[in-house]
C-alpha positions in Angstrom: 11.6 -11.0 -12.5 10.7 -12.4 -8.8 12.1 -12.2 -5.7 14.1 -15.6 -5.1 13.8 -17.4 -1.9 17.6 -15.5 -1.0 16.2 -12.2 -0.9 13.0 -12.8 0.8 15.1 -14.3 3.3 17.2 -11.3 3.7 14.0 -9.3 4.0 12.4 -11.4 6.7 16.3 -11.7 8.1 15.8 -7.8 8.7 12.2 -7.0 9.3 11.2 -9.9 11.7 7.8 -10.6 12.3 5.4 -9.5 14.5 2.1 -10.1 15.0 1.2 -7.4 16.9 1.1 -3.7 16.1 4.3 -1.6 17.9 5.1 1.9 17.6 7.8 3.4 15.5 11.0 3.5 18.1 11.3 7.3 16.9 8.2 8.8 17.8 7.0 6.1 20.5 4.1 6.6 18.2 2.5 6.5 14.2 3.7 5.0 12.7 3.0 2.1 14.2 4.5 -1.3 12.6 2.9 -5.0 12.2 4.4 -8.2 10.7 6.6 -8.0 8.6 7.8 -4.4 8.4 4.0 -3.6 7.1 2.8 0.3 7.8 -0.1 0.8 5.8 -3.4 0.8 7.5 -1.7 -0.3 10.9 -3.0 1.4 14.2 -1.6 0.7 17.8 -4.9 -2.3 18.1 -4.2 -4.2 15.2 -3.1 -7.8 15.5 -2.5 -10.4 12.6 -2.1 -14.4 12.5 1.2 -15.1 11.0 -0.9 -16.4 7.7 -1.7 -12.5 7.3 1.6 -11.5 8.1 2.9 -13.7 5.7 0.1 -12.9 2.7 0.8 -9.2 2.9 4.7 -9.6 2.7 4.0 -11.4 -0.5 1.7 -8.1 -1.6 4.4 -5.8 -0.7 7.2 -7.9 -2.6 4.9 -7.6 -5.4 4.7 -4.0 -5.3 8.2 -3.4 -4.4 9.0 -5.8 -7.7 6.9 -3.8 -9.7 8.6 -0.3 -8.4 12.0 -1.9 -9.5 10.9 -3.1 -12.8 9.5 0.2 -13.9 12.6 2.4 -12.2 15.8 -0.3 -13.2 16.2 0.2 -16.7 19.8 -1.4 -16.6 20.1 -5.4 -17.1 20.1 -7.2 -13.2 21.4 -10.2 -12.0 18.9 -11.9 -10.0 21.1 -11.2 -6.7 20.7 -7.3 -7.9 17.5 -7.6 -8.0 17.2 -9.4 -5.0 19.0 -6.2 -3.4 16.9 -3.7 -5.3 13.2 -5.1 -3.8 15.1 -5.5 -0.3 16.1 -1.5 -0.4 13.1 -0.5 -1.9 11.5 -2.1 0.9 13.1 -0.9 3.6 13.8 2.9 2.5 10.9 3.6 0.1 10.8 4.6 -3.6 10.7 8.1 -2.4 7.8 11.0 -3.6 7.8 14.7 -3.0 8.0 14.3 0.6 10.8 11.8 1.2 13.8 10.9 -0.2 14.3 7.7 -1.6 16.1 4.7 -4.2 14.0 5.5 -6.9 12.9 9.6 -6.7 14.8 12.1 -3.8 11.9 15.2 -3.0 13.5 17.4 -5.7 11.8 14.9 -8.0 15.0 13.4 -9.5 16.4 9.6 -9.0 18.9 8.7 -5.6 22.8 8.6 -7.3 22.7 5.0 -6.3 19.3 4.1 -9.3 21.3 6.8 -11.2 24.4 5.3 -11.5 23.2 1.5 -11.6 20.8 3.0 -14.5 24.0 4.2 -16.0 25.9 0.9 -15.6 28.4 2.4 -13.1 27.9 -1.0 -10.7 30.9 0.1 -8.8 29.4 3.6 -7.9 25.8 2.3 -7.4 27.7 -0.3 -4.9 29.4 3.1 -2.5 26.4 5.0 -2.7 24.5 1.5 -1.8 26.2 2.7 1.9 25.0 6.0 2.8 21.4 4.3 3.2 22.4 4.4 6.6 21.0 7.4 8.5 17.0 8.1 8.7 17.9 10.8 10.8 21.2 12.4 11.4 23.0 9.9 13.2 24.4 6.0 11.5 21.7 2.9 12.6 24.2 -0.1 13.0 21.4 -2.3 12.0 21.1 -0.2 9.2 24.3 -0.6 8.2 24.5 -4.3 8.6 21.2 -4.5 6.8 23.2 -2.7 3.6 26.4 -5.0 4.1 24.0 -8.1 3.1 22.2 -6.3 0.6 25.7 -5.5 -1.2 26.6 -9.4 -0.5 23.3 -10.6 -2.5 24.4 -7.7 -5.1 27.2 -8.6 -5.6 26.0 -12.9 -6.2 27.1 -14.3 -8.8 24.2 -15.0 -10.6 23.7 -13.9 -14.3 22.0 -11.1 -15.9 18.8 -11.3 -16.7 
């Protein structure tokens, strides 16, 4: 499955784009941010035209498809999906390091892939929620960010 043109959208809605590097609000530092939400191999110099903004989003869709296709085992609409590679994109799969959708640090799935996995929709839709807090206190743009993820979720569309 691929990303429709709704949740790329909803991805660019959130991530905005800029074409030069800025430092993570948190740490006024690394690690530092360019285009569309991109991380890897970004340093406080680097500066991209919007054409290279724009090709790397498409790579990271990719692989952010990819990471829900091998982790979703459970039949997705298209909006679900949608949801799934906007999530994934914003919080991480998760490793041994850092919690996230697809593996917490203790090496087993987040409740949300979990119950989704287990067709429990309805629970995978509260836990969709607690997304919320990279650190100990609730982002509101966060928050709003999950609200139109559970909106494109909850589409209409059918399974796939």
């Amino acid at each position: 499955m691929k990303t429709s043109e709704a949740g790329i959208a909803l991805i660019k809605r959130f991530e905005s784009c800029r074409l030069k590097a800025y430092p993570d609000p948190k740490t006024g530092g690394e690690p530092y941010t360019c285009g569309w939400g991109e991380t890897s191999g970004v340093t406080e110099d680097t500066w991209w035209t919007q054409e290279e903004a724009d090709r790397r989003l498409e790579e990271s869709i990719e692989a952010r498809e990819a990471i829900v296709d091998r982790y979703v085992t459970h039949e997705m609409t298209q909006g679900q999906f949608d949801a799934f590679v906007s999530i994934i994109f914003n919080v991480g799969p998760g490793n041994q390091w850092k919690d996230g959708i697809c593996r917490l640090k203790n090496g087993q799935p987040s409740t949300l892939l979990r119950k989704f996995n287990d067709g429990d929709i309805g629970g995978c839709e509260e836990q969709w929620l607690r997304w919320i807090s990279p650190g100990s206190s609730v982002e509101r743009g966060l928050l709003n960010r999950r609200r139109a993820e559970l909106e494109l979720f909850r589409s209409e569309d059918e399974a796939v």
